[in-house]
Backbone as JSON Lines, residues from 0, in Angstrom:
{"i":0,"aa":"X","n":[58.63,80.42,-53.38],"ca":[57.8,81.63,-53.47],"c":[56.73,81.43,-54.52]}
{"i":1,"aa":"X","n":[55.58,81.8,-53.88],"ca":[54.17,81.39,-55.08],"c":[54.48,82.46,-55.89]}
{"i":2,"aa":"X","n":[53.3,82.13,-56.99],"ca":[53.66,83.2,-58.3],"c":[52.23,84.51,-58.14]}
{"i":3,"aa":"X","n":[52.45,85.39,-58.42],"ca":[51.85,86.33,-58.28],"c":[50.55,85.82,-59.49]}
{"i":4,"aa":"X","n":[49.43,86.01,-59.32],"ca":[48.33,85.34,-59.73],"c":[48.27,86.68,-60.58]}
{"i":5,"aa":"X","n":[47.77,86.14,-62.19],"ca":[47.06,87.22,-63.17],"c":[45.89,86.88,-63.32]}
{"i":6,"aa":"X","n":[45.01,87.71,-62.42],"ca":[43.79,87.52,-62.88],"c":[42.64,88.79,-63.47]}
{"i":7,"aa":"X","n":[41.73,88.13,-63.61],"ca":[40.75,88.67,-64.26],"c":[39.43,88.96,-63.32]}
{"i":8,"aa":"X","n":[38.72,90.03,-63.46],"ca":[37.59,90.08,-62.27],"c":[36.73,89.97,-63.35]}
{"i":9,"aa":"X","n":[35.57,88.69,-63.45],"ca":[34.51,88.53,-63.95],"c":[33.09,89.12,-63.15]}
{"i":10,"aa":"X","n":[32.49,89.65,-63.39],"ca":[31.19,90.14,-63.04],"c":[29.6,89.79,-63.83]}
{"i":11,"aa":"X","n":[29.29,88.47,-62.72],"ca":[28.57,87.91,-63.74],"c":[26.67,88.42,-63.28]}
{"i":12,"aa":"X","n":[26.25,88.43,-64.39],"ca":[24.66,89.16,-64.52],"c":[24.33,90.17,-63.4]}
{"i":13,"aa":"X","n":[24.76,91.05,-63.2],"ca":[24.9,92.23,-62.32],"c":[23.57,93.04,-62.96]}
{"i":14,"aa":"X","n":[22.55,92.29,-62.7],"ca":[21.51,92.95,-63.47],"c":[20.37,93.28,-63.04]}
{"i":15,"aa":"X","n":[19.15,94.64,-63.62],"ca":[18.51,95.14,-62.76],"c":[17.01,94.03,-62.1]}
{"i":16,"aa":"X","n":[17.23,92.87,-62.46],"ca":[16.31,92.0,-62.32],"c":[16.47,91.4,-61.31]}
{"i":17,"aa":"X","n":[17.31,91.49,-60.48],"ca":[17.95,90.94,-59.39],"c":[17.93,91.96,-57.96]}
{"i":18,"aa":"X","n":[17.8,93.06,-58.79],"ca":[17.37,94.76,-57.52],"c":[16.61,94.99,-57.86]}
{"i":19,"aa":"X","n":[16.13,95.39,-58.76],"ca":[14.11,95.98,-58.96],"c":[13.64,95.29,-59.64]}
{"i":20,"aa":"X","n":[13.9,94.11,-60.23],"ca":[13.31,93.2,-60.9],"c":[12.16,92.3,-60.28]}
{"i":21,"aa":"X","n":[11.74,90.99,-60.81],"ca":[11.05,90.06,-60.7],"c":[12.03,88.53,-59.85]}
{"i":22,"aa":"X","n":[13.42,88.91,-59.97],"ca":[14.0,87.58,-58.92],"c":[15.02,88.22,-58.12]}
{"i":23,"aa":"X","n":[14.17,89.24,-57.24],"ca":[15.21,90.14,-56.11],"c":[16.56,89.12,-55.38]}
{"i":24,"aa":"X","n":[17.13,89.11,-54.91],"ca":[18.36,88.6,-54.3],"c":[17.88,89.07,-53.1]}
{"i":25,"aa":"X","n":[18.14,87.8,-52.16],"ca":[17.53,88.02,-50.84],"c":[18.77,88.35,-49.64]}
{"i":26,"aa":"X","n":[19.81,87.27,-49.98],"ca":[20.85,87.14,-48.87],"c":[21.98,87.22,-49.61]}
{"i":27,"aa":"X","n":[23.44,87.67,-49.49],"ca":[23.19,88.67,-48.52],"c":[22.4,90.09,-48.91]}
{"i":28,"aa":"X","n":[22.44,90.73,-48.52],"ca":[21.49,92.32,-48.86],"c":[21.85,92.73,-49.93]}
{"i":29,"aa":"X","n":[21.24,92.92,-50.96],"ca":[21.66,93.26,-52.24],"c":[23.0,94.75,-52.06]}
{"i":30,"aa":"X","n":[21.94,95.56,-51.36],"ca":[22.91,96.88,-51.44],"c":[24.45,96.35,-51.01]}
{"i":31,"aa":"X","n":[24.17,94.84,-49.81],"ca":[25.63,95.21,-49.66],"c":[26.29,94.18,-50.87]}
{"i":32,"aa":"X","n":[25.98,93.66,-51.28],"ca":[26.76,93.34,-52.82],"c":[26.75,93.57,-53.41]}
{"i":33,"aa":"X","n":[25.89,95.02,-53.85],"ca":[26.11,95.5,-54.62],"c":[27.5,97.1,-54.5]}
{"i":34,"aa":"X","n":[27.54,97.21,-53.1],"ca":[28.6,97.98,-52.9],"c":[29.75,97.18,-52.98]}
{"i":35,"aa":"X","n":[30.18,95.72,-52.59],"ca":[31.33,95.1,-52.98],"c":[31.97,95.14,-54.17]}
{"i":36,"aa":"X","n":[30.87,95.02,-54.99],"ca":[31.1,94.89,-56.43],"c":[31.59,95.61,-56.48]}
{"i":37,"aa":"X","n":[31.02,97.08,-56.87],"ca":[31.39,98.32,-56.99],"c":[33.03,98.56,-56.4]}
{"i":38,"aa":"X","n":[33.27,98.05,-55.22],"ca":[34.62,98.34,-54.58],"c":[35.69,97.12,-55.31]}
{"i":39,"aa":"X","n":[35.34,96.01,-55.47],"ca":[35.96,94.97,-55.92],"c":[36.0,95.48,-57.52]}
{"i":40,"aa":"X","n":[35.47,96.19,-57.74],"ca":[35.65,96.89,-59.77],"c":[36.72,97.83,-59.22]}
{"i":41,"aa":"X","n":[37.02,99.25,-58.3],"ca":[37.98,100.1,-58.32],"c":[38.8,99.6,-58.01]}
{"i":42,"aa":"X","n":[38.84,98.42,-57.38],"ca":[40.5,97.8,-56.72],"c":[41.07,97.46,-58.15]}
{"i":43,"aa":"X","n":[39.84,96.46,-59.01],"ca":[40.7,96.04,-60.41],"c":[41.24,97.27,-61.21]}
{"i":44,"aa":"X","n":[40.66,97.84,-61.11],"ca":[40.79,99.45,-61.87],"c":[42.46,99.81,-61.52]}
{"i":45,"aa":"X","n":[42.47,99.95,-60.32],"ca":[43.42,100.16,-59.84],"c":[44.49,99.39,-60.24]}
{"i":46,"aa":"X","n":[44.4,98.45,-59.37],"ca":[45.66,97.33,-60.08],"c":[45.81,96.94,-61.16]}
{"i":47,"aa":"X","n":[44.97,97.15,-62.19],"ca":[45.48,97.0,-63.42],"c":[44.78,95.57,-63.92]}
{"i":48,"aa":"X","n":[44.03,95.32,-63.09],"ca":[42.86,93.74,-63.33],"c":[42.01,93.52,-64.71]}
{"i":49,"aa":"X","n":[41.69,93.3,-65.72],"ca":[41.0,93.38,-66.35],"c":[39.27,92.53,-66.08]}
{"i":50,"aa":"X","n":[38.63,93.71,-66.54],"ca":[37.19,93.61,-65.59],"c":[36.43,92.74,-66.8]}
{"i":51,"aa":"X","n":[35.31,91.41,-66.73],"ca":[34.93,90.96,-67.9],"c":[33.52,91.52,-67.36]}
{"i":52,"aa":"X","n":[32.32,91.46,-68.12],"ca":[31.3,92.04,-67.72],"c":[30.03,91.1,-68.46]}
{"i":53,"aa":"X","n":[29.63,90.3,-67.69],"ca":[28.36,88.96,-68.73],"c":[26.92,89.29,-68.12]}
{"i":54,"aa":"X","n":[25.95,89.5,-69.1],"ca":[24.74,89.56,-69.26],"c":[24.24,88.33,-69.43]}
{"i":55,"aa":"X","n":[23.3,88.03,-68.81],"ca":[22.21,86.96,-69.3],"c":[20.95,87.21,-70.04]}
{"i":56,"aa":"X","n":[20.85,86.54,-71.24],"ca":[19.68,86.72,-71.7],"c":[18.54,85.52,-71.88]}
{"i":57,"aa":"X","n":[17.25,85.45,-71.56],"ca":[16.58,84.69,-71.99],"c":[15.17,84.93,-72.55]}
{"i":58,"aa":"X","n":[14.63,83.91,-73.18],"ca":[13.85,83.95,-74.73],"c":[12.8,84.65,-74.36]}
{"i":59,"aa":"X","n":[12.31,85.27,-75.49],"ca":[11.24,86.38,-75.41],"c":[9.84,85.78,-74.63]}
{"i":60,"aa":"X","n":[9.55,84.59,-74.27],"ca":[8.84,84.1,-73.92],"c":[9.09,84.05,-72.38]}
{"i":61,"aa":"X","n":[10.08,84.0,-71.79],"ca":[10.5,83.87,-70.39],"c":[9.84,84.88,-69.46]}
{"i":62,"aa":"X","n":[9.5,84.83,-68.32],"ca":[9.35,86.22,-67.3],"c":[10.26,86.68,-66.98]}
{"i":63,"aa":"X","n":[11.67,86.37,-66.96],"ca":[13.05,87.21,-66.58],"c":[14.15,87.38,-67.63]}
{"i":64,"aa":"X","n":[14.49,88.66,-67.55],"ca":[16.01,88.65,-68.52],"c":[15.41,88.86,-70.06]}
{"i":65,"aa":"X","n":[14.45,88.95,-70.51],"ca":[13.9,89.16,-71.73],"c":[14.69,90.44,-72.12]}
{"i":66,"aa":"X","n":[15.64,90.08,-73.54],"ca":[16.62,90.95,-73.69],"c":[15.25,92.49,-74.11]}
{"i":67,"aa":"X","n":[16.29,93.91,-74.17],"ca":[15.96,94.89,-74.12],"c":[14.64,95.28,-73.1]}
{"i":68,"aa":"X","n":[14.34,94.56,-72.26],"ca":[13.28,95.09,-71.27],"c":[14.4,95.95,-70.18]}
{"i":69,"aa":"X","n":[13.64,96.25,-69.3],"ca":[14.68,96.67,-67.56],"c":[15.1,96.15,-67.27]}
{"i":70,"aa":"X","n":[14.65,95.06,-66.65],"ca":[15.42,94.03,-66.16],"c":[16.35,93.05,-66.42]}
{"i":71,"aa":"X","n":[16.44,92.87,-67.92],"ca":[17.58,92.31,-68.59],"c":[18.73,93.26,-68.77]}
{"i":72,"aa":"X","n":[18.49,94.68,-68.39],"ca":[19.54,96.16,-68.6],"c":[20.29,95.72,-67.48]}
{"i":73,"aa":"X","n":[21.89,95.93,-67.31],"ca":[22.88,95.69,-66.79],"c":[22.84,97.11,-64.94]}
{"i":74,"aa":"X","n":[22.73,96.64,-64.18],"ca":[22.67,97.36,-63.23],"c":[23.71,98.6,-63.09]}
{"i":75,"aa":"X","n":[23.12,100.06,-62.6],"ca":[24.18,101.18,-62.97],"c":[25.93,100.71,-62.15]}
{"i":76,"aa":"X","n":[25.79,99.89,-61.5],"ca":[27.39,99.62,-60.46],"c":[27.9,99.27,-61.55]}
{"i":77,"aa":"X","n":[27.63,98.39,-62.15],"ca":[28.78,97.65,-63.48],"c":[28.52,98.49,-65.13]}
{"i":78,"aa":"X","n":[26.78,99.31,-65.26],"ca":[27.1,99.66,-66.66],"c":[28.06,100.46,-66.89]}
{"i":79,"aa":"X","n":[28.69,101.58,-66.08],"ca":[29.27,101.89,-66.68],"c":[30.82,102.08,-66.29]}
{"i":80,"aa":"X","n":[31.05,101.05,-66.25],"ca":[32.63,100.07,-65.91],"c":[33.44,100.26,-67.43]}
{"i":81,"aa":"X","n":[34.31,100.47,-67.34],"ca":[35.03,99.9,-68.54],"c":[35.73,98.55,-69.05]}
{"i":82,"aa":"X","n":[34.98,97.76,-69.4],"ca":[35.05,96.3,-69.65],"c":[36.34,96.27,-70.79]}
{"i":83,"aa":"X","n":[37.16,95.18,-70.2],"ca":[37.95,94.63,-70.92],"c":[37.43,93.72,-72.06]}
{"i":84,"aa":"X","n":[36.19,92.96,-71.68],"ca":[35.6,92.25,-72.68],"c":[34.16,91.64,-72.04]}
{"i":85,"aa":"X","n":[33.0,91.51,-72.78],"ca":[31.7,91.35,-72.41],"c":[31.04,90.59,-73.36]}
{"i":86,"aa":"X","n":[30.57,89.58,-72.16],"ca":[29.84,88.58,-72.58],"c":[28.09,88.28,-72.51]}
{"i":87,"aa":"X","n":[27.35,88.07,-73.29],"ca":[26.26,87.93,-73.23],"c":[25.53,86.57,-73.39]}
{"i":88,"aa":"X","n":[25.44,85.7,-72.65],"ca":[25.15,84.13,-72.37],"c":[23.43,84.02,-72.41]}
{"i":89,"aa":"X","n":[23.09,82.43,-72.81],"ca":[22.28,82.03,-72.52],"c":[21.56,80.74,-71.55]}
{"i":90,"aa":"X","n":[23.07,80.46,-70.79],"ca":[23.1,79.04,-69.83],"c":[24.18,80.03,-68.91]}
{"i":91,"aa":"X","n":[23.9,79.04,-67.69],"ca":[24.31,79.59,-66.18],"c":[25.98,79.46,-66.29]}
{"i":92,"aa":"X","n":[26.77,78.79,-67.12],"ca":[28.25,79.11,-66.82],"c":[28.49,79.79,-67.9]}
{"i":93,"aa":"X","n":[29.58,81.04,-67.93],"ca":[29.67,82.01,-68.19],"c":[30.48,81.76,-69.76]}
{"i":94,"aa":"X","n":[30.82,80.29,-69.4],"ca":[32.07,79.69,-70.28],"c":[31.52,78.78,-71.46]}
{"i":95,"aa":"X","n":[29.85,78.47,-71.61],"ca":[29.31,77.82,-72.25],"c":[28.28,78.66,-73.79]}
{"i":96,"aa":"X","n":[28.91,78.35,-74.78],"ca":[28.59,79.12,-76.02],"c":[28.85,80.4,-75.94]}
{"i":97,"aa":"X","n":[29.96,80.41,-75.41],"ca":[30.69,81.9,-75.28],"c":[32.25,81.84,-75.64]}
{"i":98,"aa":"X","n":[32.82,82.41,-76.0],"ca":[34.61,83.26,-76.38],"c":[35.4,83.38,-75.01]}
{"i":99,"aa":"X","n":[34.47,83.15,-73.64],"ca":[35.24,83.52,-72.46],"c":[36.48,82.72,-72.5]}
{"i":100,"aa":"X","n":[36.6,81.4,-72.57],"ca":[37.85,81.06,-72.3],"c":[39.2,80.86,-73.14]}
{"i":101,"aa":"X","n":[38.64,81.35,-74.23],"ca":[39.39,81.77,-75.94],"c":[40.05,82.95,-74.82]}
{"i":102,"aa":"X","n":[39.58,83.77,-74.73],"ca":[39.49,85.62,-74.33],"c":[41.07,85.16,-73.01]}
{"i":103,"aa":"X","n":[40.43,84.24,-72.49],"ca":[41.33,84.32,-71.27],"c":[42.74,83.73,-71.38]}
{"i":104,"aa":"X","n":[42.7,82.96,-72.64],"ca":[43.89,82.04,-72.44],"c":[44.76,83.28,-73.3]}
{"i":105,"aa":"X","n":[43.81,83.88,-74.58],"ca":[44.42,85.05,-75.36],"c":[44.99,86.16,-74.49]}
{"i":106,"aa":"X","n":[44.58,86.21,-72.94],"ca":[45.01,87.38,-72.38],"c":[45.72,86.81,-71.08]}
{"i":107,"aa":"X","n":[46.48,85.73,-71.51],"ca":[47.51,84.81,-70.09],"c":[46.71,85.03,-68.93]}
{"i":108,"aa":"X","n":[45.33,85.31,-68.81],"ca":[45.03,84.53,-66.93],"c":[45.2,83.87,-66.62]}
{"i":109,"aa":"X","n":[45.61,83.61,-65.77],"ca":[45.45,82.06,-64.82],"c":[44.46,82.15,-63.84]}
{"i":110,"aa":"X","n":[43.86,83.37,-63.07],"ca":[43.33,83.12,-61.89],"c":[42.14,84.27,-62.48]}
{"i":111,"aa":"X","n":[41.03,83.14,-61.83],"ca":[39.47,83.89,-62.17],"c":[38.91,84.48,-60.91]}
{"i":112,"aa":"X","n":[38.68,85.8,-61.05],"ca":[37.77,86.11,-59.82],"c":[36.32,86.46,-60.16]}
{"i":113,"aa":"X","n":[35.42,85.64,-59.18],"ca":[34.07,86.25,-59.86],"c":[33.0,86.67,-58.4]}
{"i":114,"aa":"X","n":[32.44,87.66,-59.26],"ca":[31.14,88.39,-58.54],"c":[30.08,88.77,-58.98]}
{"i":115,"aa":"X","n":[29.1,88.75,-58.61],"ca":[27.79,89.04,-59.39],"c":[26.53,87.62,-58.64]}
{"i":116,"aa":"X","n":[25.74,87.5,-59.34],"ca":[24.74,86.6,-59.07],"c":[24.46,85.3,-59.67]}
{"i":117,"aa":"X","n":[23.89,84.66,-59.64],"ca":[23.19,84.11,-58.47],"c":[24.3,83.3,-58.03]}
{"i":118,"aa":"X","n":[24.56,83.22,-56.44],"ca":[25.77,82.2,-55.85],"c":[26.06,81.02,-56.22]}
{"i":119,"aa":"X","n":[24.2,80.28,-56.45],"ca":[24.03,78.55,-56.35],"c":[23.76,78.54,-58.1]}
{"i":120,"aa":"X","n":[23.82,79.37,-58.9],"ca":[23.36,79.2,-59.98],"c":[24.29,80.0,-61.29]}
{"i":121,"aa":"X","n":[24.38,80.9,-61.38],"ca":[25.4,81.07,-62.58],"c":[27.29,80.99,-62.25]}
{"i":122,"aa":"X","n":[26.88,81.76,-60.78],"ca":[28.4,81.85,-60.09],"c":[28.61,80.96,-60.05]}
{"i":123,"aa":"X","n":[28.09,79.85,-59.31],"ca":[28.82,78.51,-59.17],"c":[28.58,77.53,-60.67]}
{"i":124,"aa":"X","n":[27.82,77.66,-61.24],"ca":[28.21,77.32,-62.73],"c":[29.66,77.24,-63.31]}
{"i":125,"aa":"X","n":[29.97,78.5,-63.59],"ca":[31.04,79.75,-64.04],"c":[32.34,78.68,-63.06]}
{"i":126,"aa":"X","n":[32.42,78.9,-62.07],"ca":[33.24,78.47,-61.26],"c":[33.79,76.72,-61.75]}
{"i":127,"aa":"X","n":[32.6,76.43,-61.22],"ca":[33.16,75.13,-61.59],"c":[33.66,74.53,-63.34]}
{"i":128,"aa":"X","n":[33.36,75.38,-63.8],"ca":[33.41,75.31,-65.67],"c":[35.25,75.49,-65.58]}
{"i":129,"aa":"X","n":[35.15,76.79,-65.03],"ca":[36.95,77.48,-64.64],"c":[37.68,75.92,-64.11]}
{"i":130,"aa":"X","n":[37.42,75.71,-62.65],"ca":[38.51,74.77,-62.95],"c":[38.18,73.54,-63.17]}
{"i":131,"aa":"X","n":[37.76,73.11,-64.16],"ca":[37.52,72.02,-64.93],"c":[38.37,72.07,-65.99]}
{"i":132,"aa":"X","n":[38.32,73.65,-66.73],"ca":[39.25,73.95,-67.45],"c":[40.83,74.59,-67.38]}
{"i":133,"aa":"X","n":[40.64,74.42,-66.18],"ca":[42.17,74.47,-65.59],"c":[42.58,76.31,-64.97]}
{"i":134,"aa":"X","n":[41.62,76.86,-64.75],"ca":[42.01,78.06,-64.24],"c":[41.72,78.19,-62.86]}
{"i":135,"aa":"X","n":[42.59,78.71,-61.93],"ca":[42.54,78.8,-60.18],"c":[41.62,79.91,-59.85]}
{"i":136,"aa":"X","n":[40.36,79.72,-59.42],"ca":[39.06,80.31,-58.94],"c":[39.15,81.55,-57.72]}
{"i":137,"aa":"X","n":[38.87,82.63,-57.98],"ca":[38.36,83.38,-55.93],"c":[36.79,83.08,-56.49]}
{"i":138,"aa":"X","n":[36.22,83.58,-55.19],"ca":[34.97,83.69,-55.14],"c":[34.34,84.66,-53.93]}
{"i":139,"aa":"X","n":[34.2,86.3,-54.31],"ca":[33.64,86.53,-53.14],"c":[32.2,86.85,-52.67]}
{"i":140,"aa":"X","n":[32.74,86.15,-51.5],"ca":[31.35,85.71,-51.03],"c":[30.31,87.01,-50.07]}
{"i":141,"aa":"X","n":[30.82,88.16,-50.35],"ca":[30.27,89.4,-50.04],"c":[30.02,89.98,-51.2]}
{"i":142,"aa":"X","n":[29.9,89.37,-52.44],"ca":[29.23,90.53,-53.79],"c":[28.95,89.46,-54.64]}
{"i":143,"aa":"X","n":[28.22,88.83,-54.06],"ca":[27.32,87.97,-54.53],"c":[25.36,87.83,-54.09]}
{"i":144,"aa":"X","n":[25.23,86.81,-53.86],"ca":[24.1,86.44,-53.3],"c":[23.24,85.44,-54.23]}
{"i":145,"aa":"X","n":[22.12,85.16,-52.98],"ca":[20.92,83.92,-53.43],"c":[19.1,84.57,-53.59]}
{"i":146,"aa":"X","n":[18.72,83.58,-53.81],"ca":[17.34,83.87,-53.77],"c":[16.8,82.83,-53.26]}
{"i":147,"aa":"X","n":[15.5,82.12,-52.33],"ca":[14.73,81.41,-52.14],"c":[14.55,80.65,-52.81]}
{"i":148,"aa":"X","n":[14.25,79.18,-52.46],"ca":[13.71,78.28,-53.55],"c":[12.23,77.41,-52.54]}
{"i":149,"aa":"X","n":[11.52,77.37,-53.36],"ca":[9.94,76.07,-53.0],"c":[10.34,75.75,-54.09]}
{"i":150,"aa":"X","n":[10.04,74.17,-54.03],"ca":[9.53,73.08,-55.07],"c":[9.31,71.97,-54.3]}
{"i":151,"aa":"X","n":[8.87,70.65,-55.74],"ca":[8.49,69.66,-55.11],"c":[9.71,68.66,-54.2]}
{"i":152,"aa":"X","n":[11.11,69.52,-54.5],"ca":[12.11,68.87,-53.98],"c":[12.36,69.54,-52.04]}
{"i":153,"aa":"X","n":[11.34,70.77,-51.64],"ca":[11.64,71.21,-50.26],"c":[12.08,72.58,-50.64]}
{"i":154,"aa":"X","n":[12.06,73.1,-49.36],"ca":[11.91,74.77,-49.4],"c":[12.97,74.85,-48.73]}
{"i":155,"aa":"X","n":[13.5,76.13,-49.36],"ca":[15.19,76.52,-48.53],"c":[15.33,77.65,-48.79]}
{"i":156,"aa":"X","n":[15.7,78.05,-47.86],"ca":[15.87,80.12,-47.21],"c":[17.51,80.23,-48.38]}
{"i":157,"aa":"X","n":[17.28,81.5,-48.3],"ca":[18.59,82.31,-49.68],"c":[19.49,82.28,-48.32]}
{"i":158,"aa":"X","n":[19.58,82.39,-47.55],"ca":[20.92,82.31,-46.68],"c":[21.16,80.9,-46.42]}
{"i":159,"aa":"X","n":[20.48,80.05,-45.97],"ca":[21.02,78.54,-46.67],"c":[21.61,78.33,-47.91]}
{"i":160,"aa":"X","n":[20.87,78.69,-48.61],"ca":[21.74,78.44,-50.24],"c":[23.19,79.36,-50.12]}
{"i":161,"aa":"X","n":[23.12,80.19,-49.59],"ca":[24.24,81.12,-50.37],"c":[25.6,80.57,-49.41]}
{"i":162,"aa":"X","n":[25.14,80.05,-47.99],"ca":[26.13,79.87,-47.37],"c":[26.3,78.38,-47.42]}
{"i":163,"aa":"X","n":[25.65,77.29,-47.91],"ca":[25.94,75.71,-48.62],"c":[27.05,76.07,-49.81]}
{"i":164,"aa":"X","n":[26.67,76.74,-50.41],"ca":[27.03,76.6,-52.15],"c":[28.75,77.37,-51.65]}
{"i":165,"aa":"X","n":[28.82,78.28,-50.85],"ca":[30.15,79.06,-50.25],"c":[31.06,78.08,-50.02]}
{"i":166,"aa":"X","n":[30.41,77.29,-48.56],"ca":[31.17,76.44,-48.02],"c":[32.1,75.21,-48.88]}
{"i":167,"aa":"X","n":[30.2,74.54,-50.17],"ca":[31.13,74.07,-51.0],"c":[32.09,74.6,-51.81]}
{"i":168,"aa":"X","n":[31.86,75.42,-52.58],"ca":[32.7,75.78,-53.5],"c":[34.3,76.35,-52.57]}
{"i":169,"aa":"X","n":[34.49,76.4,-51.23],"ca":[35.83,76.66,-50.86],"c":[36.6,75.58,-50.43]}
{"i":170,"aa":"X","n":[35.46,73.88,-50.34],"ca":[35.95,72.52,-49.92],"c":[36.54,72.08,-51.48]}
{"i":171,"aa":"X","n":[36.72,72.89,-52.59],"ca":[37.39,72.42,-53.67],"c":[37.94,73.04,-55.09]}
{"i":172,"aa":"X","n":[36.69,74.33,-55.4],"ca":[36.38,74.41,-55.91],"c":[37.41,75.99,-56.07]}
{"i":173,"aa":"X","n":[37.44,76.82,-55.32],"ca":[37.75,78.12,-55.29],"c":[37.94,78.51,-53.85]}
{"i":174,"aa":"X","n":[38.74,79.29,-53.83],"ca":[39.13,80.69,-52.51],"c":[37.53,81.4,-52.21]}
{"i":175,"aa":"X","n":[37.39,81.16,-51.33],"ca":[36.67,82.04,-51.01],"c":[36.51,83.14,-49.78]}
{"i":176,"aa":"X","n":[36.6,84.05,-49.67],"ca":[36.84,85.12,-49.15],"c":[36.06,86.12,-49.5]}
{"i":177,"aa":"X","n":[36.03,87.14,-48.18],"ca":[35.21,89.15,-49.16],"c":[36.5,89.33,-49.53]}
{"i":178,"aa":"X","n":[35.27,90.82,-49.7],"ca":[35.93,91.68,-50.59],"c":[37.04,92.37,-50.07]}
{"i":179,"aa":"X","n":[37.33,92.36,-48.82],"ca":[38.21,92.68,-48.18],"c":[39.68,92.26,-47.95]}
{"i":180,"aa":"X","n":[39.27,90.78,-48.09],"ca":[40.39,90.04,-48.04],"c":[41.25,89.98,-49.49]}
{"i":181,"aa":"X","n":[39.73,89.96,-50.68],"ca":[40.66,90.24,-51.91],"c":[41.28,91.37,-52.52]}
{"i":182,"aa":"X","n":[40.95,92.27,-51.82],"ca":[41.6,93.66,-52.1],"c":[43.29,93.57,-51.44]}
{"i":183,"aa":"X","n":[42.88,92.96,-50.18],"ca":[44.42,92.89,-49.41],"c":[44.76,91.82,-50.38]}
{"i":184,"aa":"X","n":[45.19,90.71,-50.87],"ca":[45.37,89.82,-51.66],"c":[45.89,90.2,-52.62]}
{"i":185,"aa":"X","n":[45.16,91.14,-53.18],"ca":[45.67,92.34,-54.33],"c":[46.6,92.52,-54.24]}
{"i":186,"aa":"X","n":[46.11,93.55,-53.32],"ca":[47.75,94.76,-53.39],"c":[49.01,93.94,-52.54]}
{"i":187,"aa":"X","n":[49.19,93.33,-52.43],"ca":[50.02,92.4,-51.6],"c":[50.65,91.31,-52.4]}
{"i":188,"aa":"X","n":[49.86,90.65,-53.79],"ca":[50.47,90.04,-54.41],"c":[50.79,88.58,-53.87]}
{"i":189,"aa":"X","n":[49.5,88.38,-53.39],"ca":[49.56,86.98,-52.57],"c":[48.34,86.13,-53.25]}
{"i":190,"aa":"X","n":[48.72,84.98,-52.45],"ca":[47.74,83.56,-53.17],"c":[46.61,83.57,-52.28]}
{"i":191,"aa":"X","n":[45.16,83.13,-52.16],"ca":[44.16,83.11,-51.08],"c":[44.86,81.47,-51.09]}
{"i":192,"aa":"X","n":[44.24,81.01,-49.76],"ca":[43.92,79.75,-49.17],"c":[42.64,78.72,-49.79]}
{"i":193,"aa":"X","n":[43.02,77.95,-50.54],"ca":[42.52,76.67,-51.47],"c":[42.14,75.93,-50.54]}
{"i":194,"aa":"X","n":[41.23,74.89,-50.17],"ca":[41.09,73.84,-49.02],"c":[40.74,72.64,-49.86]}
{"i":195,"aa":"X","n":[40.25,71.64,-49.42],"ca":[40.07,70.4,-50.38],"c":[39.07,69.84,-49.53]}
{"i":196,"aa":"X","n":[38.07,68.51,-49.9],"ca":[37.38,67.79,-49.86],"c":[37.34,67.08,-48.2]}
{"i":197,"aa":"X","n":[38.79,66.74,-48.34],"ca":[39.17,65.95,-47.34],"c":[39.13,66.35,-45.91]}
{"i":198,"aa":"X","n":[40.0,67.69,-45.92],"ca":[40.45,68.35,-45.09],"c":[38.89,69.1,-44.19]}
{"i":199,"aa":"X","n":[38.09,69.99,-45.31],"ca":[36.68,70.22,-45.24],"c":[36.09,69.31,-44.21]}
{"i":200,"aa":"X","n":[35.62,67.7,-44.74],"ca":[34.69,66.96,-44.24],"c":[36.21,66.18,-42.44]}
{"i":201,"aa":"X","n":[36.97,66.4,-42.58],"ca":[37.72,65.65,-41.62],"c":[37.44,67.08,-40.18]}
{"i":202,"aa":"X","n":[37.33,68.45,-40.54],"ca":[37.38,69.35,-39.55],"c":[35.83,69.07,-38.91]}
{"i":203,"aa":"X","n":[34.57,69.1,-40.18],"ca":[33.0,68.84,-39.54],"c":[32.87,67.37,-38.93]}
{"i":204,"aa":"X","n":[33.79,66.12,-38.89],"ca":[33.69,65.19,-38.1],"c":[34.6,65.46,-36.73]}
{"i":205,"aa":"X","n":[35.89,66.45,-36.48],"ca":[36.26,66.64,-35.42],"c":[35.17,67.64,-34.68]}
{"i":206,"aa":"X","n":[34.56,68.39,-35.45],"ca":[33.51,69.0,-34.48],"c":[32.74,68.33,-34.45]}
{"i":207,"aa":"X","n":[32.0,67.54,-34.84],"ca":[31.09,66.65,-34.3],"c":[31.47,65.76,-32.97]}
């Protein structure tokens, strides 16, 4: 019998720069991740989850996240949450020049759940930092999202990114599932489904 997972719901940069800001979130639809969130915060509420709550800030010189403007202000779904503990970062994993994983080992988690933004960029940061450092990952992939990228490296649509960075991060990295599935998961007191590397790339060569 698996062990009933203690985790923690992290909610990372849930911020207004990302909905009325200057780097909107394209895919999936903000509103609808931003209603996951919102539902994935009362389930923790409920069960007794402790909610972490991380801001990003960057330097007064930047066009985004410039602390005390709007858009560096924490979006109304998460401000006014009651945070177990809140973090305010200046690099994309949540776990770097921060107390987060002091906080977590001080409060016996084992299992990280995270939501918030950006999929390919702080979330999956955050994620991979977790189990590097040895904590078992969800990731849902309905209260999240991407944004567009051009550069000199090629142009790629926010629903490409959000559903690459998914796929990877469930070939190793974390559970990934909605919000639906982690609510049932919840209250049920069950493990999500982990996949690996192997298994991943051996199913896209039988479909091929």
């Amino acid at each position: 019998m698996s062990k009933i997972p203690r985790r923690a719901l992290i909610l990372i940069d849930v911020q207004n720069e990302y909905v009325s800001g200057n780097l909107l979130i394209e895919y999936p639809d903000v509103r609808l991740s931003l209603r996951n969130i919102a539902r994935a915060a009362e389930a923790a509420k409920t069960a007794g989850i402790p909610m972490i709550i991380v801001q990003n800030t960057a330097p007064p010189t930047a066009p985004i996240f410039v602390k005390g403007t709007v858009g560096w202000e924490l979006h109304p779904v998460v401000s006014g949450l009651s945070a177990a503990h809140t973090i305010e970062k200046s690099l994309p994993s949540a776990f770097t020049g921060t107390d987060l994983a002091a906080w977590l080992r001080d409060n016996g988690i084992d299992t990280l759940t995270v939501a918030g933004y950006m999929t390919h960029n702080c979330v999956d940061s955050t994620i991979n930092h977790a189990l590097h450092d040895g904590w078992a990952v969800e990731h849902l992939i309905d209260a999240t999202g991407s944004v567009s990228y051009k550069n000199r490296a090629g142009t790629v649509s926010a629903e490409t990114i959000h559903k690459t960075f998914s796929i990877v991060l469930q070939s190793r990295f974390a559970a990934v599932m909605t919000t639906d599935e982690w609510i049932a998961a919840v209250e049920t007191g069950t493990t999500p489904e982990r996949d690996s590397i192997f298994n991943s790339n051996q199913r896209a060569r039988l479909a091929i």
